[in-house]
C-alpha positions in Angstrom: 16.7 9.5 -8.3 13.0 9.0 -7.4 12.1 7.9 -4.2 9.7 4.9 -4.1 7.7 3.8 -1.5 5.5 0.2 -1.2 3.8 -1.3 2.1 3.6 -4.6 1.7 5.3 -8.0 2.5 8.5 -8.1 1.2 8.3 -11.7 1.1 9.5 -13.9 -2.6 6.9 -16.9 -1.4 3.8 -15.4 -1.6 1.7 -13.1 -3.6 3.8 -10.6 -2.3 7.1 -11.6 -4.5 5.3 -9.1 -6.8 5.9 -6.2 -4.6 9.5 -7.7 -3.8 10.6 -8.4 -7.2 8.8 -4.7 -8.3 11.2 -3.4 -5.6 14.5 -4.9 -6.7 13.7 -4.0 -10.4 12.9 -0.6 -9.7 16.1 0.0 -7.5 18.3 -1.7 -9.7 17.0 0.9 -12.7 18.4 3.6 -9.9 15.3 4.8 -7.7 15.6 4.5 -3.7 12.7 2.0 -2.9 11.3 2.7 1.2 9.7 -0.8 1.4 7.7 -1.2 4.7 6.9 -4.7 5.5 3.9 -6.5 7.5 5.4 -9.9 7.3 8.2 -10.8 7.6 8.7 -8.2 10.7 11.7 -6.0 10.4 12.9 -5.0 14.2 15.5 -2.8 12.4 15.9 -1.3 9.2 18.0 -2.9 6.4 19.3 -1.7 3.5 20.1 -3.4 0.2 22.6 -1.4 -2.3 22.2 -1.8 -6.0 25.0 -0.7 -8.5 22.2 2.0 -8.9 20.0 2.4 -6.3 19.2 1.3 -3.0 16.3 -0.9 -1.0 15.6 0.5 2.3 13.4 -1.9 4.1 11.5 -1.4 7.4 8.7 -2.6 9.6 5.5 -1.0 10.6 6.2 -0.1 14.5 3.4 -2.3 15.6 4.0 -5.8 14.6 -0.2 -6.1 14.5 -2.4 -4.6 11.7 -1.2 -1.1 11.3 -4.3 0.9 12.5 -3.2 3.0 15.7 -2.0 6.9 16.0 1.6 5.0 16.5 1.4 3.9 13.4 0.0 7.2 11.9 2.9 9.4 13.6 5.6 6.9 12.6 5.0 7.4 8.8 4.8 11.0 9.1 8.2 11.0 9.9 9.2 8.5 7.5 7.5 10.3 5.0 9.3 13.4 6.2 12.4 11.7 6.4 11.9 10.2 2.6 9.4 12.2 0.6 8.4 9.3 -1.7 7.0 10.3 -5.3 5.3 7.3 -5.4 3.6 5.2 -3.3 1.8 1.7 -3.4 -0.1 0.3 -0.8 -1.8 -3.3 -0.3 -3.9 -4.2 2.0 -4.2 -2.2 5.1 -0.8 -0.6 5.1 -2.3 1.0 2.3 -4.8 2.9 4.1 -2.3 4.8 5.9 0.4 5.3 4.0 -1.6 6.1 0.5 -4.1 8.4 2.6 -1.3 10.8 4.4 1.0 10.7 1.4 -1.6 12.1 -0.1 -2.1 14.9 2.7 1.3 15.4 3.7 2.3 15.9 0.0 -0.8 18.4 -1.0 -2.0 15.8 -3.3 1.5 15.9 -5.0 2.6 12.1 -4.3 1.5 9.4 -7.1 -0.3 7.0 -5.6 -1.5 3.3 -6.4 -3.1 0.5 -4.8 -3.5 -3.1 -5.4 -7.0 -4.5 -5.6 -7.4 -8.6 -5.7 -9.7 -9.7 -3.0 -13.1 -9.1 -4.4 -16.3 -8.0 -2.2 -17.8 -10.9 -2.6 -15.0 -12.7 -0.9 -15.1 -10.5 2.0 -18.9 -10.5 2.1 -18.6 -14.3 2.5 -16.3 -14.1 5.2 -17.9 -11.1 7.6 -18.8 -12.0 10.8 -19.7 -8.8 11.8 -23.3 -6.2 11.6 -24.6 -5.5 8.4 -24.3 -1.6 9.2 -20.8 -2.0 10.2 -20.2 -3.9 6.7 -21.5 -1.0 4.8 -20.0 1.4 6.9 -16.4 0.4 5.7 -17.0 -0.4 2.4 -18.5 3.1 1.9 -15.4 4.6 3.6 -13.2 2.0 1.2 -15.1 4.1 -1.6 -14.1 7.4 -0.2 -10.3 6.0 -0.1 -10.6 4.7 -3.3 -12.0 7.8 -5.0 -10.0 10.8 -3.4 -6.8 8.8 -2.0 -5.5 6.5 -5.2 -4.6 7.9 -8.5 -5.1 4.5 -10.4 -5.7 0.7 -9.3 -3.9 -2.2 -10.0 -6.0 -5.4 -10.7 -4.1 -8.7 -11.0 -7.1 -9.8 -13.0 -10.0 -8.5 -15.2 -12.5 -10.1 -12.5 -10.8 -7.9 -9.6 -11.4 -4.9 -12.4 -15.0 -5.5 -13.3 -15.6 -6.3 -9.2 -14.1 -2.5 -8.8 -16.4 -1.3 -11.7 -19.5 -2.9 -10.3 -19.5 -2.5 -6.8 -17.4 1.0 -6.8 -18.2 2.2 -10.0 -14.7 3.0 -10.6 -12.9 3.9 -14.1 -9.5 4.9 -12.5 -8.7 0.9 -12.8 
């Protein structure tokens, strides 16, 4: 049994019912899926059996962005606790949970990440210094290139944004 892990929503209403439906296929084919979810907030952890598998689903420990050293220390030990071979990310649950499976694992865990809002979508929407801007999209390059084994793009614009402003192939 391979153990699975995605941070996302685990929401069916939303662009998310990708990550939820992914989750339910994959468990009922017999993996254990660790789902952490932004939203909806889980205060405790569920679990879904499949005739197969199982759906273990959970909540960051701060109901805000996951960003802080709580949130860093609380996957260690679920990554501990689970081991994933695989992990996808979205969004900024990504960050952690793609970077330090990466580490904990000595670059052993698969890792993906989903890519659909395109830079110039966030450059539109920035409200903050120019330096800062470039400051975290080069440090989005640095995760991209040493954190993620491959890329999911919903759509060939999201893939040739990637290309263009990241000169990435691993798409």
């Amino acid at each position: 049994m391979k153990t699975i892990l995605i941070a996302h929503n685990y929401d069916e209403n939303s662009f998310a019912a990708m990550s939820c439906n992914l989750a339910n296929h994959l468990a009922d084919k017999g993996n254990r899926v660790v789902f952490i979810s932004h939203k909806p907030y889980f205060n405790e952890i569920q679990t879904i059996k499949k005739q197969k598998g199982e759906i273990i689903i959970c909540s960051w420990p701060t109901e805000n962005r996951p960003t802080s050293l709580k949130d860093v220390f609380w996957y260690c030990r679920l990554y501990f606790k689970y081991k994933p071979d695989v992990v996808l990310g979205h969004f900024v649950g990504a960050n952690i949970a793609i970077s330090l499976s990466k580490l904990l694992s000595f670059n052993n865990t698969k890792t993906f990440n989903y890519y659909h809002t395109l830079t110039g979508q966030i450059s539109a929407d920035w409200r903050g210094s120019r330096l800062k801007s470039t400051l975290l999209r080069y440090r989005k390059s640095i995760f991209y290139r040493f954190f993620c084994d491959a890329i999911i793009c919903p759509s060939d614009l999201a893939k040739e944004d990637l290309r263009i402003n990241f000169n990435l192939k691993k798409v």
